[in-house]
C-alpha positions as CSV (number, residue, x, y, z in Angstrom):
1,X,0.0,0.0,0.0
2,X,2.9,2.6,1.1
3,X,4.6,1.7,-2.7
4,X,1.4,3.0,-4.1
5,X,1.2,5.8,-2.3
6,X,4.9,6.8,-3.2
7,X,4.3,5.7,-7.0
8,X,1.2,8.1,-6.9
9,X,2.6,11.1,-5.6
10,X,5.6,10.2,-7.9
11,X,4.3,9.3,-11.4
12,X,6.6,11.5,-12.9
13,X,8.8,9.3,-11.3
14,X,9.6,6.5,-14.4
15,X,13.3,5.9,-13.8
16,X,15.4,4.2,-10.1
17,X,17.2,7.1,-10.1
18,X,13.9,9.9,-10.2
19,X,12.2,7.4,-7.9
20,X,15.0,7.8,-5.2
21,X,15.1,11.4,-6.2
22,X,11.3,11.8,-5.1
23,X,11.6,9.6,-2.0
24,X,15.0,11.5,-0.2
25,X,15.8,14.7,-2.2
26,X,12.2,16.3,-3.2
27,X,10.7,19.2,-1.9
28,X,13.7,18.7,1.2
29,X,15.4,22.2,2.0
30,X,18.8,23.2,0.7
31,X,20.8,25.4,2.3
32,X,24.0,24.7,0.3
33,X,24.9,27.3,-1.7
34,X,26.5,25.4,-4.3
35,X,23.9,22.8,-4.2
36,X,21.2,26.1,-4.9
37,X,22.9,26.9,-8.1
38,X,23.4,23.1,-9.2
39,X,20.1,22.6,-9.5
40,X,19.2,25.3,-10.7
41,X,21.7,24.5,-13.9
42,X,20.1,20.7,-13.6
43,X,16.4,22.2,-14.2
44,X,17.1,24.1,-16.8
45,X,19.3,21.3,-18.2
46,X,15.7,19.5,-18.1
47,X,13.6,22.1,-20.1
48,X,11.8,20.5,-22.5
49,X,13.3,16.7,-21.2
50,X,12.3,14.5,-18.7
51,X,13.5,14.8,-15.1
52,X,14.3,11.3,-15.8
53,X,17.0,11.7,-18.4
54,X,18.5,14.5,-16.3
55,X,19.2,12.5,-13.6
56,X,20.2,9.9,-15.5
57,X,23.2,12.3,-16.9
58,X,23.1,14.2,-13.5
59,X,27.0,12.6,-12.5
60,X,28.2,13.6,-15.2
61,X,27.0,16.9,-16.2
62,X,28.4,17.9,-12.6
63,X,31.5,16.1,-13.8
64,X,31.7,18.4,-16.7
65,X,30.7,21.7,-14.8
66,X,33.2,21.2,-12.5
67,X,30.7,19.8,-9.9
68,X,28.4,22.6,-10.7
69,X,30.5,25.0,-8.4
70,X,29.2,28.7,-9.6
71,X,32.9,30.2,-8.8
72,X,34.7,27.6,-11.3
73,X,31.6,27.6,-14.0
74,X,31.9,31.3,-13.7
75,X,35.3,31.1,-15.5
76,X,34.8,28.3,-17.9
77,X,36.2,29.7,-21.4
78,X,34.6,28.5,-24.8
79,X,37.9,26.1,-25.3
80,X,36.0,24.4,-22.0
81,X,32.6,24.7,-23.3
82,X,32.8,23.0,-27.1
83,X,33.9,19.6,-26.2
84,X,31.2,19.5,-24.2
85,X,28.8,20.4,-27.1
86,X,29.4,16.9,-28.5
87,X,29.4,14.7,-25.5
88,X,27.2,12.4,-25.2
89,X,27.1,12.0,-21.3
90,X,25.8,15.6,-21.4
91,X,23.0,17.0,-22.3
92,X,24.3,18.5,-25.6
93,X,22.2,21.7,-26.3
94,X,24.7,24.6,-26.8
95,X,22.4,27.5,-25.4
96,X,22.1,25.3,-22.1
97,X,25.8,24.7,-22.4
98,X,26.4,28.2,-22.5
99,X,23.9,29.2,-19.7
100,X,25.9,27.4,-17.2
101,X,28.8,29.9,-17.9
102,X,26.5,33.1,-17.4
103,X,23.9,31.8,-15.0
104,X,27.1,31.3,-12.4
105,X,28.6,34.9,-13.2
106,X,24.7,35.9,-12.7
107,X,24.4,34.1,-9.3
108,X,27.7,35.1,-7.7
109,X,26.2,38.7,-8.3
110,X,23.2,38.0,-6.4
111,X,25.8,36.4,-3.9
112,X,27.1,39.5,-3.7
113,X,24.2,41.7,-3.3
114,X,22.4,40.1,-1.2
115,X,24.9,37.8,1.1
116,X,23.8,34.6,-0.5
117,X,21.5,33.0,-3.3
118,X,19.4,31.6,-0.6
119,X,18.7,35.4,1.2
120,X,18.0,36.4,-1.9
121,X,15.2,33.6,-1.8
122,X,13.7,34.3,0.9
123,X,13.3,37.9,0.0
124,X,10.2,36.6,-2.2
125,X,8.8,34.3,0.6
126,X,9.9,36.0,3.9
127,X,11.7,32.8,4.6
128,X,8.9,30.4,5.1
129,X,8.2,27.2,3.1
130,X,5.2,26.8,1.5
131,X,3.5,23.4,2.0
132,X,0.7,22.9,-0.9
133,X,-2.0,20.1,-0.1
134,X,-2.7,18.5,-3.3
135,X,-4.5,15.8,-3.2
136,X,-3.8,14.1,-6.5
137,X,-0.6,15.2,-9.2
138,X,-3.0,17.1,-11.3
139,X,-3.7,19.4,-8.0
140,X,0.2,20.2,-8.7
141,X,0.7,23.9,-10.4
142,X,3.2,23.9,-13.1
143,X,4.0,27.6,-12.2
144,X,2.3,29.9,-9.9
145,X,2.5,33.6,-9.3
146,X,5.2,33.1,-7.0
147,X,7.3,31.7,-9.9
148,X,6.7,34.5,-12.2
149,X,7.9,36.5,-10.0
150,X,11.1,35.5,-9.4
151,X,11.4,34.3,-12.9
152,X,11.2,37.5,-14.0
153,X,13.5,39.2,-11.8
154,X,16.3,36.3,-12.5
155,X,15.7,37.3,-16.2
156,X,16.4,40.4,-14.9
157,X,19.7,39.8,-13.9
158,X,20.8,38.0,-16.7
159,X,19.6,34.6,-16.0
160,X,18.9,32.2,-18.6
161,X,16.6,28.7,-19.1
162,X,14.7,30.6,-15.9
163,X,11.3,30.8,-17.2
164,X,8.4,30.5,-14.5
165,X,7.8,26.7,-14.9
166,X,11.4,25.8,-14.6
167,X,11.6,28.0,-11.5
168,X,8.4,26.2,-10.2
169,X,10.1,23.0,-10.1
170,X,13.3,24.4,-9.0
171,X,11.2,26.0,-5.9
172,X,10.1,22.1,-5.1
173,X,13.5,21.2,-6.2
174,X,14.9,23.3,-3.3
175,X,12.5,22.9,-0.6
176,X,10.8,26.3,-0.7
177,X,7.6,24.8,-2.2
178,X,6.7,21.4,-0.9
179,X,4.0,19.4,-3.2
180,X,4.1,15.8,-2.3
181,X,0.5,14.7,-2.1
182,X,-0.5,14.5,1.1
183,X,-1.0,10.7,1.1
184,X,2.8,10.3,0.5
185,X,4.8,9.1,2.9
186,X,7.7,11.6,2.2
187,X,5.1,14.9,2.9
188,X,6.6,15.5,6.2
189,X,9.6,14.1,6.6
């Protein structure tokens, strides 16, 4: 019965890997800083893929981003970037490619501004998580107003692959929002 319940709230879920992905790292807060801006390179990695084969490539895009730490992205030349337009352990879309390179210059400046990515965070949700009760996945908002927001203010400061559905699911990716059905077992943990 608890399988179903998991499989349920997680039907997005196809692969091991997403499956283990829902069940321990889901909706769960980060406070890393470097683990904020990895995934927020791993969601937009995902526009327009599955979650699935993002994960699946997840070990080895951080390989290849230098573990998806913003300072070292933020100095990766285009010598760096173009072998890594052809390899196959990647996801091989240039513009995403290249978005890693800007989207750590642009979060080191919000690092800067505002004493870390996560501060700047909270400054759109006064520091509180938001705990949706949806009671089956099509409850689940793909965006919300919330989103647009800070889409648009990441656009702002030179963000790319940021629109308001990525930054929905990097919001449950994160923590901030929390949208496990509320039959799951991992709502509250």
């Amino acid at each position: 019965m608890e399988k179903d319940k998991i499989n349920a709230c997680s039907s997005w879920a196809k692969s091991k890997e997403a499956k283990i992905y829902h069940d321990k790292r889901w909706c769960r807060e980060i406070t890393d800083e470097n683990e904020l801006f990895a995934m927020l390179v791993l969601e937009g990695m995902q526009a327009g893929l599955s979650w699935d084969l993002v994960l699946l490539k997840e070990k080895d895009i951080r390989k290849a981003f230098r573990d998806l730490d913003p300072e070292k992205c933020s100095v990766m030349t285009q010598k760096d970037l173009i072998p890594l337009y052809s390899d196959e352990k990647i996801i091989r879309n240039k513009n995403k490619i290249n978005s890693v390179v800007s989207n750590a210059k642009a979060f080191l400046n919000v690092q800067k501004e505002f004493g870390s990515f996560g501060d700047y965070l909270k400054t759109f949700t006064g520091g509180k998580k938001i705990i949706n009760h949806p009671e089956r996945p099509e409850d689940i908002p793909v965006k919300s107003e919330l989103s647009e927001k800070i889409s648009a203010d990441l656009k702002n400061r030179g963000f790319k692959f940021c629109g308001p559905v990525i930054i929905y699911s990097y919001l449950q990716a994160v923590g901030i929002i929390n949208d496990h059905l509320e039959s799951c077992p991992s709502k509250y943990e």
